[in-house]
mmJSON file of the N, C-alpha and C atoms, coordinates in Angstrom:
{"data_MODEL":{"atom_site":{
"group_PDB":["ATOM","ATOM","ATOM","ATOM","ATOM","ATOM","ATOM","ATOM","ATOM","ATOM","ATOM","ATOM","ATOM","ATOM","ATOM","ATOM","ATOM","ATOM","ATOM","ATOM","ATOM","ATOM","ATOM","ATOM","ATOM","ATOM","ATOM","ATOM","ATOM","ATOM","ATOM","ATOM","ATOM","ATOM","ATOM","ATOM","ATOM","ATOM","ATOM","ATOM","ATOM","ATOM","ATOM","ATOM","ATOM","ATOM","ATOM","ATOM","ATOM","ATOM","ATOM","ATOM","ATOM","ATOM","ATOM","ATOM","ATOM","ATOM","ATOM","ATOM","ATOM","ATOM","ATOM","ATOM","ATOM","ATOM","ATOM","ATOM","ATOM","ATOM","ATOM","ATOM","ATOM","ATOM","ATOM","ATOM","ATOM","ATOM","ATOM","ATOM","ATOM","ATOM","ATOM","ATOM","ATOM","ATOM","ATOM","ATOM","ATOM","ATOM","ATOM","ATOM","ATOM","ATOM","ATOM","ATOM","ATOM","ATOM","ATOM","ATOM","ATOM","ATOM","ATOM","ATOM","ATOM","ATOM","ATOM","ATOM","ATOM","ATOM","ATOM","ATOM","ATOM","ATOM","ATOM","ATOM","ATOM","ATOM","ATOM","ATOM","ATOM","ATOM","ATOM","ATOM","ATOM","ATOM","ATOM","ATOM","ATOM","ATOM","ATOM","ATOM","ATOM","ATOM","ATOM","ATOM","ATOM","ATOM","ATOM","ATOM","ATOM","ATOM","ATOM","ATOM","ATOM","ATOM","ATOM","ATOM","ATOM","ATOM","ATOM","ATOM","ATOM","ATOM","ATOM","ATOM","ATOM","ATOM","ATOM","ATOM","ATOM","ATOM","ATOM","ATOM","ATOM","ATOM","ATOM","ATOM","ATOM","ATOM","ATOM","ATOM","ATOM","ATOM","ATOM","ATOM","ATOM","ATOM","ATOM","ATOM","ATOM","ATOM","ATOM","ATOM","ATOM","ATOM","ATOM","ATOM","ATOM","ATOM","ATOM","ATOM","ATOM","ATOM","ATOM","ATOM","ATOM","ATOM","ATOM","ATOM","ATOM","ATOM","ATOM","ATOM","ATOM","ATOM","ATOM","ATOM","ATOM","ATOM","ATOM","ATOM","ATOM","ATOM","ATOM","ATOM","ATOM","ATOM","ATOM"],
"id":[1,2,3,4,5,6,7,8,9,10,11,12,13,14,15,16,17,18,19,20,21,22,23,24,25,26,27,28,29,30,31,32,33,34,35,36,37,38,39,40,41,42,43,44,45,46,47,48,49,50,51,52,53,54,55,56,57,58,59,60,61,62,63,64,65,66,67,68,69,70,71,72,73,74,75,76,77,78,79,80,81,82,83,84,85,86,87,88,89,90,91,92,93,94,95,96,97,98,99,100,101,102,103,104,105,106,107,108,109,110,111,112,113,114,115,116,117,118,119,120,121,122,123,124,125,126,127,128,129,130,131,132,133,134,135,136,137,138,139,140,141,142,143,144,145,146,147,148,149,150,151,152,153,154,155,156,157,158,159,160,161,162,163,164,165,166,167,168,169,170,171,172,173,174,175,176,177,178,179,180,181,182,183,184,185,186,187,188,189,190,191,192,193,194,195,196,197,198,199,200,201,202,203,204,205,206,207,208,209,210,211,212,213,214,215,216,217,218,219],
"type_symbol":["N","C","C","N","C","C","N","C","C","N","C","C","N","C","C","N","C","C","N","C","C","N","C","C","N","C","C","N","C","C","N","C","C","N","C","C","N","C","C","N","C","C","N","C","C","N","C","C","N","C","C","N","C","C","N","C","C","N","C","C","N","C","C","N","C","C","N","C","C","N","C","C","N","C","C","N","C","C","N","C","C","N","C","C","N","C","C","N","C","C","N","C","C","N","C","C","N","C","C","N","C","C","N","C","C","N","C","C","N","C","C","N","C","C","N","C","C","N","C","C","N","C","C","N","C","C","N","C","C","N","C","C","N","C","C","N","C","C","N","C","C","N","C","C","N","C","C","N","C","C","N","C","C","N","C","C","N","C","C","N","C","C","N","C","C","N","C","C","N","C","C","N","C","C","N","C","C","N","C","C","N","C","C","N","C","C","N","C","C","N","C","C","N","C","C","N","C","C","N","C","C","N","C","C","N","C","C","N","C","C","N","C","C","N","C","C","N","C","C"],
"label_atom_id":["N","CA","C","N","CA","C","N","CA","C","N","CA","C","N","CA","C","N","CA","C","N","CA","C","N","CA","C","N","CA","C","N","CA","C","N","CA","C","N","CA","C","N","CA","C","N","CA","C","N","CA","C","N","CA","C","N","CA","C","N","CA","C","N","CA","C","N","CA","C","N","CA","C","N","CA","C","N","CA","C","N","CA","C","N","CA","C","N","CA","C","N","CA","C","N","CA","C","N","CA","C","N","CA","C","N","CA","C","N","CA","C","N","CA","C","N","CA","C","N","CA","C","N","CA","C","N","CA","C","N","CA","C","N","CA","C","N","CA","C","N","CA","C","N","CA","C","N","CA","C","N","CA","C","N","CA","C","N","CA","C","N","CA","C","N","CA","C","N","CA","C","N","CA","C","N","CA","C","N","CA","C","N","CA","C","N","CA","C","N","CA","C","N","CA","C","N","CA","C","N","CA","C","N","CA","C","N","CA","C","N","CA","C","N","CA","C","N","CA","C","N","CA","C","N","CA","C","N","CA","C","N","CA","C","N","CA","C","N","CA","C","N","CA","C","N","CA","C","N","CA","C","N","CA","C"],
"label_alt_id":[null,null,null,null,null,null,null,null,null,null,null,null,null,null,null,null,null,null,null,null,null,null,null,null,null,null,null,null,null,null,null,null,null,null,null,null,null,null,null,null,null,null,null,null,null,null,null,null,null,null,null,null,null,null,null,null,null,null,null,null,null,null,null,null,null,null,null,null,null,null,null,null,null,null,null,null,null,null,null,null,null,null,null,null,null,null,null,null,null,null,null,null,null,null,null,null,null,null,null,null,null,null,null,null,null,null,null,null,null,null,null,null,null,null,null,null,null,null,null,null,null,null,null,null,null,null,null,null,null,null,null,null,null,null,null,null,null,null,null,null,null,null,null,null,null,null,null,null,null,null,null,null,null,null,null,null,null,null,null,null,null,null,null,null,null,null,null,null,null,null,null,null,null,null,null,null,null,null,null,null,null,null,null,null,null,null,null,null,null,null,null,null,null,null,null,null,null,null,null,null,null,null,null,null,null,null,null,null,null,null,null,null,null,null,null,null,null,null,null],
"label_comp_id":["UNK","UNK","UNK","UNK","UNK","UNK","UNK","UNK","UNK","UNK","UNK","UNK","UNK","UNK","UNK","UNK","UNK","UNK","UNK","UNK","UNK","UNK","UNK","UNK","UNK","UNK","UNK","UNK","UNK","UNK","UNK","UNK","UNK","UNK","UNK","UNK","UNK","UNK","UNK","UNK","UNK","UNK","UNK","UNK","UNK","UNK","UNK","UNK","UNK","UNK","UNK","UNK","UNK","UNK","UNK","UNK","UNK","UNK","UNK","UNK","UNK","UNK","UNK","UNK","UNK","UNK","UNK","UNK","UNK","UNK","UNK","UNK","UNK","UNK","UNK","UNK","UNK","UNK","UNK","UNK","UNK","UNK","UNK","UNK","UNK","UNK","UNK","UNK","UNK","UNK","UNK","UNK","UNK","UNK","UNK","UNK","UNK","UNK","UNK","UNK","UNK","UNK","UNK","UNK","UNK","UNK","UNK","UNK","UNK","UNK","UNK","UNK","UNK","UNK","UNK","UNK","UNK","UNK","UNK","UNK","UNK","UNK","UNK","UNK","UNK","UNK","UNK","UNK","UNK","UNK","UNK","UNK","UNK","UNK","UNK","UNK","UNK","UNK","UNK","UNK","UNK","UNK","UNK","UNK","UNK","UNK","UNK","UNK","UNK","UNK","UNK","UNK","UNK","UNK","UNK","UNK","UNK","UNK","UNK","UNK","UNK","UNK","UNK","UNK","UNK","UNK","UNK","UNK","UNK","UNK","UNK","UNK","UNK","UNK","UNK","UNK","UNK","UNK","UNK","UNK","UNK","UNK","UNK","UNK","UNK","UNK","UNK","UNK","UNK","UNK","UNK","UNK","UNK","UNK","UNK","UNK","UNK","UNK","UNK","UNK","UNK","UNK","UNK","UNK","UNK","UNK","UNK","UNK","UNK","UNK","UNK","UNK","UNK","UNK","UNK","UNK","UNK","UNK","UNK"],
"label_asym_id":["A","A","A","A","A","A","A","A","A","A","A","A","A","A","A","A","A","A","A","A","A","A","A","A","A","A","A","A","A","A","A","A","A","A","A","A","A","A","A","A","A","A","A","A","A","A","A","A","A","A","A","A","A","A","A","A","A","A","A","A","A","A","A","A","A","A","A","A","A","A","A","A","A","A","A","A","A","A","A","A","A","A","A","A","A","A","A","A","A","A","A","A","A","A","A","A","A","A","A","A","A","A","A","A","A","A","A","A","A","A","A","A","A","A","A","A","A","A","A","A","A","A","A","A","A","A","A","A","A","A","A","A","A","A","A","A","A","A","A","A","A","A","A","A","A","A","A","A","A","A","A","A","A","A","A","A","A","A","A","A","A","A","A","A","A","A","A","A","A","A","A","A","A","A","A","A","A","A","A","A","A","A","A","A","A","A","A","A","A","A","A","A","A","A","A","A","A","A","A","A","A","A","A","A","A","A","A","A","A","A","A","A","A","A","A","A","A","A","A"],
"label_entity_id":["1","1","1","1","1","1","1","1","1","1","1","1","1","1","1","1","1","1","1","1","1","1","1","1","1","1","1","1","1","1","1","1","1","1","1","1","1","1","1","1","1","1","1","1","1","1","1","1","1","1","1","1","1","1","1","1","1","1","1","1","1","1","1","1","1","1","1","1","1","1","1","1","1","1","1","1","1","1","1","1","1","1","1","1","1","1","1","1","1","1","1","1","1","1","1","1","1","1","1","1","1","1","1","1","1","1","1","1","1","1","1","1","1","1","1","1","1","1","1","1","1","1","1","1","1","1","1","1","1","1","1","1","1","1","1","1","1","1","1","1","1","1","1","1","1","1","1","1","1","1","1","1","1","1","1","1","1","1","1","1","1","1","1","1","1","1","1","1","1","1","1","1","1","1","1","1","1","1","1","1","1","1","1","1","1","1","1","1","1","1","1","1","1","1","1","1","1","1","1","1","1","1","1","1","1","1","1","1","1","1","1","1","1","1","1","1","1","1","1"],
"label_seq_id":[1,1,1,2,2,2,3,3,3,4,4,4,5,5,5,6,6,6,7,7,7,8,8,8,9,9,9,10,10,10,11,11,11,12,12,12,13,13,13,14,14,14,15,15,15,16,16,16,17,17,17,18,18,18,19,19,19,20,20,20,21,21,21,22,22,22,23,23,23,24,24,24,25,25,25,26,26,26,27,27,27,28,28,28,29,29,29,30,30,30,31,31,31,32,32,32,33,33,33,34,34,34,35,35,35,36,36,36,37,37,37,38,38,38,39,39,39,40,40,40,41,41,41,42,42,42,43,43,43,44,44,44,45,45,45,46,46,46,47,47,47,48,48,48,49,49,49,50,50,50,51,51,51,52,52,52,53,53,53,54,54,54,55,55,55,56,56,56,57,57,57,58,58,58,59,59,59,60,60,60,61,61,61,62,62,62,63,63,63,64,64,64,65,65,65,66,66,66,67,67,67,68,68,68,69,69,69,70,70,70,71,71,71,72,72,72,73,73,73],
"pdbx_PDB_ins_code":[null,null,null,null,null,null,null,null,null,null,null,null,null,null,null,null,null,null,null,null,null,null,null,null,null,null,null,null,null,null,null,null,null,null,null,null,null,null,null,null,null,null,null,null,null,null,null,null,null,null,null,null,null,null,null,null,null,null,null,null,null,null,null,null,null,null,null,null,null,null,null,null,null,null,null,null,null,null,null,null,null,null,null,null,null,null,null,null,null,null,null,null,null,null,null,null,null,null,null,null,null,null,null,null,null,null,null,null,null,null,null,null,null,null,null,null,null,null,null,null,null,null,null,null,null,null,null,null,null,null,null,null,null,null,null,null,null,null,null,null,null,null,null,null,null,null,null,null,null,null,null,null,null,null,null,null,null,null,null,null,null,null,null,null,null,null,null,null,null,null,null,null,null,null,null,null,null,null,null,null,null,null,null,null,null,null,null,null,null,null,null,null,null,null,null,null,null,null,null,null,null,null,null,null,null,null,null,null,null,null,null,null,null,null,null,null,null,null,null],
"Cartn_x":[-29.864,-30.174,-30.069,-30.735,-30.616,-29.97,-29.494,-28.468,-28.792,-29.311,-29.823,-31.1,-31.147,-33.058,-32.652,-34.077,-33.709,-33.984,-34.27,-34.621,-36.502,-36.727,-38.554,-38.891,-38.26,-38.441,-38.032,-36.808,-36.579,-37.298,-38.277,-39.12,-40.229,-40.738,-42.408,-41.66,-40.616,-40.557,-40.247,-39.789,-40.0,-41.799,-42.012,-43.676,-44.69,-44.34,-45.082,-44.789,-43.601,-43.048,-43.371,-43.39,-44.275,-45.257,-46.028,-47.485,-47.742,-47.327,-47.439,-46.828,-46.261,-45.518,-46.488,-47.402,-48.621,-49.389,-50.023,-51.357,-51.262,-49.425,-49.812,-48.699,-47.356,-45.784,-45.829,-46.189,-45.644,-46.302,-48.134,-48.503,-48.163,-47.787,-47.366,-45.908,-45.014,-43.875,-43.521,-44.704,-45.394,-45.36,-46.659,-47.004,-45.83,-45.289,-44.293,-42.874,-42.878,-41.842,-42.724,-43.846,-43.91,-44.488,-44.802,-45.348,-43.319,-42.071,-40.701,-40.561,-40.52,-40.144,-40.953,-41.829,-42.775,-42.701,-42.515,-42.483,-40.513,-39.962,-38.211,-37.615,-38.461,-38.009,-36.504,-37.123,-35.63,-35.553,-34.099,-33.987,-33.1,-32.76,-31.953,-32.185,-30.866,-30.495,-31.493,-31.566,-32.245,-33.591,-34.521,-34.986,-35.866,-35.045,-35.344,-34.954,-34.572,-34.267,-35.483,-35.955,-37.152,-38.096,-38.247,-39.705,-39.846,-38.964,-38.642,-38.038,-38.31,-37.957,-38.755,-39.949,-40.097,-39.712,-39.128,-38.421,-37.237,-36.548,-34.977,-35.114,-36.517,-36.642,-36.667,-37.222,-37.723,-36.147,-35.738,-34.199,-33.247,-33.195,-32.683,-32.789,-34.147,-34.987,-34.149,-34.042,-33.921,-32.286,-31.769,-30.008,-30.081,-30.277,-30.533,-30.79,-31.851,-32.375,-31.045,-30.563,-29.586,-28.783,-28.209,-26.642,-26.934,-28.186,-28.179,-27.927,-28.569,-28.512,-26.941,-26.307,-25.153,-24.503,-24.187,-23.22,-23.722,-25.295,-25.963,-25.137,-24.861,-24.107,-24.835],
"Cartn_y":[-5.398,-6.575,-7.807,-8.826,-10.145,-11.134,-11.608,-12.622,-14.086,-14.773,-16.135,-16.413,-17.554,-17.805,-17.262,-16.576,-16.816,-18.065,-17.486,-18.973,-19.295,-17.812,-18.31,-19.066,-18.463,-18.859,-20.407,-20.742,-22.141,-22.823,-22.521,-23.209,-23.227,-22.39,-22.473,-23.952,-23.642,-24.874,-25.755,-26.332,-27.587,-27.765,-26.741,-27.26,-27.59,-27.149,-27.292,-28.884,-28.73,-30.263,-30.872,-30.981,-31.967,-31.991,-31.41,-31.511,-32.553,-31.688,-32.253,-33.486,-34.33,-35.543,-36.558,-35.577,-36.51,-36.399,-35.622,-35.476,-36.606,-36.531,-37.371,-38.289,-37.561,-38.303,-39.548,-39.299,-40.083,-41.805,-41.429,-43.014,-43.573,-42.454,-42.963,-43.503,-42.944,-43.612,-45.1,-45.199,-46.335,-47.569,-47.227,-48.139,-48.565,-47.521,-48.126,-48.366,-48.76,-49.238,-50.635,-50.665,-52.255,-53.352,-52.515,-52.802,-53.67,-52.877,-52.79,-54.156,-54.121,-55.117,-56.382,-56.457,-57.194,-58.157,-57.58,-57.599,-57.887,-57.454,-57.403,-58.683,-58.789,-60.167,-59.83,-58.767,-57.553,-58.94,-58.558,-59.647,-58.184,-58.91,-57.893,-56.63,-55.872,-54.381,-53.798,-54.127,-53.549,-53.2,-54.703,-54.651,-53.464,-53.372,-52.861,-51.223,-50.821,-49.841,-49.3,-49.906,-49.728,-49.759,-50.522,-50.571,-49.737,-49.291,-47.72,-46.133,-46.447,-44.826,-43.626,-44.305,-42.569,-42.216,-43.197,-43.142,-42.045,-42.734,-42.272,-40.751,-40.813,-39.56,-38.454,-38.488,-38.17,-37.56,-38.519,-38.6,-37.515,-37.542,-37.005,-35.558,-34.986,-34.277,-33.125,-33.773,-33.381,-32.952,-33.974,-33.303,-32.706,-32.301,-31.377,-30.011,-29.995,-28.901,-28.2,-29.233,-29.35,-28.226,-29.511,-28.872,-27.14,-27.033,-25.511,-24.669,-24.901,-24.426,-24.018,-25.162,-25.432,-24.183,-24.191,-23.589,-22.827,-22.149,-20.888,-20.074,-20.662,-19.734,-18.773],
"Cartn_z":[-11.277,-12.048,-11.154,-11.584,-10.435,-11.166,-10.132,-9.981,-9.976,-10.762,-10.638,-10.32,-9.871,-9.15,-7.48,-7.007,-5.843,-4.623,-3.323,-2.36,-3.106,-3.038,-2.94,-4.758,-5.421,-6.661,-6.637,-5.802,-5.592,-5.195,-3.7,-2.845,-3.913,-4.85,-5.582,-6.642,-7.119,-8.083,-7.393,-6.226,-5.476,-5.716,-5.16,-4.513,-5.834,-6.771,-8.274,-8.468,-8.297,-8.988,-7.912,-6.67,-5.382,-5.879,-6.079,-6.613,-7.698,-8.749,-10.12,-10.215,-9.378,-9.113,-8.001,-7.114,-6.147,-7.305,-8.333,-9.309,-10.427,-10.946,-11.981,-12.407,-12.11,-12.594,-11.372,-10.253,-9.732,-9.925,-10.307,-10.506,-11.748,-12.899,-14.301,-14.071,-13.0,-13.414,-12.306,-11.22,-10.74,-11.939,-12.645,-13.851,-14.64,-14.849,-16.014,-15.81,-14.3,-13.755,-13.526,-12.752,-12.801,-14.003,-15.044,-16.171,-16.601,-16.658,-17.032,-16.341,-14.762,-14.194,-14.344,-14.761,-15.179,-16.533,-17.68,-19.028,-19.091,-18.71,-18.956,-18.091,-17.137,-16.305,-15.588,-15.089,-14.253,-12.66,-12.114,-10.7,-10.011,-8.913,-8.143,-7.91,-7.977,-7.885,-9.062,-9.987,-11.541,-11.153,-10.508,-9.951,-9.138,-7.815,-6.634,-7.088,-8.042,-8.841,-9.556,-10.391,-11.481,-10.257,-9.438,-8.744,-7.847,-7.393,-6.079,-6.485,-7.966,-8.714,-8.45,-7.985,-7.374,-5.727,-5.11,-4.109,-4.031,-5.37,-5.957,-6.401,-6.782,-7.893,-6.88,-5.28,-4.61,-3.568,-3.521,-3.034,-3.72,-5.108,-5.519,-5.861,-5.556,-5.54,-4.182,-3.439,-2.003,-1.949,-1.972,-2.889,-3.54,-4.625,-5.487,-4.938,-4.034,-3.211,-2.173,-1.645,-0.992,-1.21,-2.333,-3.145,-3.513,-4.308,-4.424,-3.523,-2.411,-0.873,-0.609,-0.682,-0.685,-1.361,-2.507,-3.562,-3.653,-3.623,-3.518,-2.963,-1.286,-0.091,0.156],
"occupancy":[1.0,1.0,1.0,1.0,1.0,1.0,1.0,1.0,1.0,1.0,1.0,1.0,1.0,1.0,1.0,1.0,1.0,1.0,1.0,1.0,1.0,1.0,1.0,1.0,1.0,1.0,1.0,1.0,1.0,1.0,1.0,1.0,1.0,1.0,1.0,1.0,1.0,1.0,1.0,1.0,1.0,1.0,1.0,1.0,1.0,1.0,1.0,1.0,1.0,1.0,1.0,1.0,1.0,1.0,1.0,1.0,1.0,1.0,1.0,1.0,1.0,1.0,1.0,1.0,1.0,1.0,1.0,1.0,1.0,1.0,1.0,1.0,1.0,1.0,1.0,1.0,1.0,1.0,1.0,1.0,1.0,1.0,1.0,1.0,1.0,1.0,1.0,1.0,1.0,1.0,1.0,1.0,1.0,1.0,1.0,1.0,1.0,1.0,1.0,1.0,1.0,1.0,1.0,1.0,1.0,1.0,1.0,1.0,1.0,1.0,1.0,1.0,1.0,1.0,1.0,1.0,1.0,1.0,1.0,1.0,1.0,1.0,1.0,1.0,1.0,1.0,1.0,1.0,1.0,1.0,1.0,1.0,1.0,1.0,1.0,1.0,1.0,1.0,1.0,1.0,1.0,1.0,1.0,1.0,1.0,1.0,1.0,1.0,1.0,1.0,1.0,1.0,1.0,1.0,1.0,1.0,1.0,1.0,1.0,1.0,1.0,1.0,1.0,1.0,1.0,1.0,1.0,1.0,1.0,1.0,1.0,1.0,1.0,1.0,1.0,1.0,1.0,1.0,1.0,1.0,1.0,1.0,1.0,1.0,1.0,1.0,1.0,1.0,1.0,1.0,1.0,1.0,1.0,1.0,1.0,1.0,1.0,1.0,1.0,1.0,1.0,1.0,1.0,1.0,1.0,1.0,1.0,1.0,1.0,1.0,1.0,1.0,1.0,1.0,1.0,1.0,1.0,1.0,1.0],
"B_iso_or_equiv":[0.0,0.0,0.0,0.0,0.0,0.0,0.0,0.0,0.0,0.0,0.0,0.0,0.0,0.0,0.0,0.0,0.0,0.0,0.0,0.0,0.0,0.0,0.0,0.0,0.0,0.0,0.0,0.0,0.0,0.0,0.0,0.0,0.0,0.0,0.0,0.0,0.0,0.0,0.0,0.0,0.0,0.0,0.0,0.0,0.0,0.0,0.0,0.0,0.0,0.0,0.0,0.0,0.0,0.0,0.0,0.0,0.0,0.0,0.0,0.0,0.0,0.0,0.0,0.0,0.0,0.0,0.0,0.0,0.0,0.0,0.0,0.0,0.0,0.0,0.0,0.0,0.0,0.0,0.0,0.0,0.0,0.0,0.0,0.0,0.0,0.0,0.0,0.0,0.0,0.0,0.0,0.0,0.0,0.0,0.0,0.0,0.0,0.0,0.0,0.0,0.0,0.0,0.0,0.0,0.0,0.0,0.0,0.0,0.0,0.0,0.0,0.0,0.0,0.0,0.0,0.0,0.0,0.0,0.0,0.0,0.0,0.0,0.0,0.0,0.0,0.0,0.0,0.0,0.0,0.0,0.0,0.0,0.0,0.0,0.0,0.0,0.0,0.0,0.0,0.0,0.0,0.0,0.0,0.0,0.0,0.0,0.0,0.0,0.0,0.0,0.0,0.0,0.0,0.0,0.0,0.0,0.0,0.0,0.0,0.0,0.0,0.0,0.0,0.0,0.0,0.0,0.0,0.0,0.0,0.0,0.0,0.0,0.0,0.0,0.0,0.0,0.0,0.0,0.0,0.0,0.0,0.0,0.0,0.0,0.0,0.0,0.0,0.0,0.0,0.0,0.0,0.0,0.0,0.0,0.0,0.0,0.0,0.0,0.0,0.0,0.0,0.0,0.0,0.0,0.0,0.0,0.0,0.0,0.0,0.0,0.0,0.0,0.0,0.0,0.0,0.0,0.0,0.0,0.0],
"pdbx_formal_charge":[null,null,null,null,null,null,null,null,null,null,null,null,null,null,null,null,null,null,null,null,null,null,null,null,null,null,null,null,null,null,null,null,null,null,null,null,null,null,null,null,null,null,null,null,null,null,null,null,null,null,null,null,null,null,null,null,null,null,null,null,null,null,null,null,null,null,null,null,null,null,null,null,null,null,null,null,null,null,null,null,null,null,null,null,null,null,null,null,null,null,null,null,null,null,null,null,null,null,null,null,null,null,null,null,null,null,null,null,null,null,null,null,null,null,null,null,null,null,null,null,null,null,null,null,null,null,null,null,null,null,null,null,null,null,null,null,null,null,null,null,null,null,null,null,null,null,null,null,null,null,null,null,null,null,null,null,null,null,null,null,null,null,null,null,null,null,null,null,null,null,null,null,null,null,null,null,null,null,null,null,null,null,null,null,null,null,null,null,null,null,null,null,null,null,null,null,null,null,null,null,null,null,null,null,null,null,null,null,null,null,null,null,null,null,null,null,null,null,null],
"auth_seq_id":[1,1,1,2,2,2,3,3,3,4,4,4,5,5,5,6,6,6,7,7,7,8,8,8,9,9,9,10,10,10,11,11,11,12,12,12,13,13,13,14,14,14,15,15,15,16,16,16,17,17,17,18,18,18,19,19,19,20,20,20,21,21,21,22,22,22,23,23,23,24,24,24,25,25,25,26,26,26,27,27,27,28,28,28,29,29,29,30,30,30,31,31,31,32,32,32,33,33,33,34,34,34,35,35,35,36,36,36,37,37,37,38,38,38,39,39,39,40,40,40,41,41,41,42,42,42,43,43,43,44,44,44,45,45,45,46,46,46,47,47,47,48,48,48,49,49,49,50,50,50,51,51,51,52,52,52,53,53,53,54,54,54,55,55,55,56,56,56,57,57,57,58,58,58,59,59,59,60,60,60,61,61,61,62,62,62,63,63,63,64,64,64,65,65,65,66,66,66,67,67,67,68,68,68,69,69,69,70,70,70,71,71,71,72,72,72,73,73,73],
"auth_comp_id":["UNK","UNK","UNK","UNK","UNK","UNK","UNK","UNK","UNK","UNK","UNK","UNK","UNK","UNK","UNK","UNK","UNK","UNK","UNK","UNK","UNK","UNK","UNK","UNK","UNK","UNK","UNK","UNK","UNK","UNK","UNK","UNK","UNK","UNK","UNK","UNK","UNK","UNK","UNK","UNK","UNK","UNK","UNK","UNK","UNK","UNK","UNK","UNK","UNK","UNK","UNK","UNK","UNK","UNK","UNK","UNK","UNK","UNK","UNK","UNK","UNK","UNK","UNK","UNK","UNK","UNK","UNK","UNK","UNK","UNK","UNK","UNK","UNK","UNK","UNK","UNK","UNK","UNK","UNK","UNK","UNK","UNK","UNK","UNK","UNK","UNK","UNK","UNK","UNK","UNK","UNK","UNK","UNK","UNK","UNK","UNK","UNK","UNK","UNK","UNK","UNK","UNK","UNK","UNK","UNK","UNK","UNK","UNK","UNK","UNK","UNK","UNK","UNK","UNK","UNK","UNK","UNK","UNK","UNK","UNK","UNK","UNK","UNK","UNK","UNK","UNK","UNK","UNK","UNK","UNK","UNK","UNK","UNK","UNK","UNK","UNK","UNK","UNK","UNK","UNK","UNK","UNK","UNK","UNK","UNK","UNK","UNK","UNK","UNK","UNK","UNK","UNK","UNK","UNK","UNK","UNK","UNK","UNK","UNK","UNK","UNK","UNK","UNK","UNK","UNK","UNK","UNK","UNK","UNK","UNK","UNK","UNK","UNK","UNK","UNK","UNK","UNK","UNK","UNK","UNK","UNK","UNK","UNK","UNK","UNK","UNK","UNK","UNK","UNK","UNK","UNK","UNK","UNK","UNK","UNK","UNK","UNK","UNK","UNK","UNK","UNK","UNK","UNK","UNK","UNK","UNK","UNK","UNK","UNK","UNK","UNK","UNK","UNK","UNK","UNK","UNK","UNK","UNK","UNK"],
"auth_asym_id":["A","A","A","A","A","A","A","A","A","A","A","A","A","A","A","A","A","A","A","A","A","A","A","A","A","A","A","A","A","A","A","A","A","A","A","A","A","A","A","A","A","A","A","A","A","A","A","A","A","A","A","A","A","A","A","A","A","A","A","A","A","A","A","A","A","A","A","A","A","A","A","A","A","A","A","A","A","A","A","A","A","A","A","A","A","A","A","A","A","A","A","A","A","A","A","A","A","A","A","A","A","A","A","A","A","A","A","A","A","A","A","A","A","A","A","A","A","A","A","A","A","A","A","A","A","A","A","A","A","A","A","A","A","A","A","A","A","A","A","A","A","A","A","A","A","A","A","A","A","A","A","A","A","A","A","A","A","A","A","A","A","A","A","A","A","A","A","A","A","A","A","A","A","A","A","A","A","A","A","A","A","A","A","A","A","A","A","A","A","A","A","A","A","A","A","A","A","A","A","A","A","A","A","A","A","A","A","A","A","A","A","A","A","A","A","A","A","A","A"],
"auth_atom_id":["N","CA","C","N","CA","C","N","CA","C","N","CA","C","N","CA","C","N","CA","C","N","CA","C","N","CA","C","N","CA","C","N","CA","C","N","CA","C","N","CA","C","N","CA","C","N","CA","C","N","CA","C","N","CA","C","N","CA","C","N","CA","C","N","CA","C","N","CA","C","N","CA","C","N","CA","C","N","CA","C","N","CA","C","N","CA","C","N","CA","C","N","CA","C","N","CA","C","N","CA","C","N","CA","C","N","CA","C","N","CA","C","N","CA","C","N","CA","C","N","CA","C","N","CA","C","N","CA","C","N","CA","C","N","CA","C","N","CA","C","N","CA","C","N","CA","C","N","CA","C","N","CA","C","N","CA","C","N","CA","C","N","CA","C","N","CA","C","N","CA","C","N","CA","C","N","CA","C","N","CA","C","N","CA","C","N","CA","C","N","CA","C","N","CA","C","N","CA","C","N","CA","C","N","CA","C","N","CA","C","N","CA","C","N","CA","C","N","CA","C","N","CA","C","N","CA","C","N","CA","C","N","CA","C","N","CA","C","N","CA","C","N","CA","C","N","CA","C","N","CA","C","N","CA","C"],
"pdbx_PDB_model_num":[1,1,1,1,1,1,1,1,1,1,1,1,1,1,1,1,1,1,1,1,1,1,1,1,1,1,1,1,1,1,1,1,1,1,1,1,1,1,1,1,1,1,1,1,1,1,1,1,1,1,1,1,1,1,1,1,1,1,1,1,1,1,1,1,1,1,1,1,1,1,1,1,1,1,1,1,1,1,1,1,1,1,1,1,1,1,1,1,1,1,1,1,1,1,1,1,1,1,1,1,1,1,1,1,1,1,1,1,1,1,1,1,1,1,1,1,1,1,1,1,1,1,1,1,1,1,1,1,1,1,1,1,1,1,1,1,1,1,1,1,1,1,1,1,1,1,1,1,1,1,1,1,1,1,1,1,1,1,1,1,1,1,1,1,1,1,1,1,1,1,1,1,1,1,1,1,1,1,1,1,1,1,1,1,1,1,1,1,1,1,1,1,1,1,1,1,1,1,1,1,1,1,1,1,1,1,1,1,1,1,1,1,1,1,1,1,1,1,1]
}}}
C-alpha cells in the first residue's frame, strides 16, 4: 500500500499549478490586486503587498515545495 504523495506526483502538481497560474490565476489576481490598490486607497507595506501577490504567491509556492522535501525525508 502507499504511503502519501510521492516526489513525481509532487513535481506534476507544481507544474499544473505553474501553468494554470501563467494561463489564467496569475493575470486575474494581477487585476484585482491593482483594481484593490486602486479603489481602497492602500499606502505602504499593504500596498507593496496587494500589488506583488503573485510574487508572494510564487514565493510561497517554492517553500512549500521545500518544506515537503524537507519533512518528506
Amino acid at each position: 500500500m502507499a504511503e502519501g504523495t510521492g516526489p513525481v506526483a509532487v513535481i506534476i502538481l507544481v507544474m499544473v499549478f505553474v501553468i494554470a497560474w501563467a494561463i489564467f490565476l496569475g493575470k486575474f489576481v494581477g487585476d484585482v490586486g491593482q483594481y484593490f490598490v486602486e479603489t481602497s486607497g492602500l499606502t505602504g507595506i499593504e500596498a507593496f503587498v496587494v500589488s506583488n501577490l503573485n510574487l508572494f504567491i510564487f514565493i510561497f509556492l517554492l517553500l512549500g515545495t521545500m518544506a515537503w522535501m524537507y519533512f518528506r525525508g
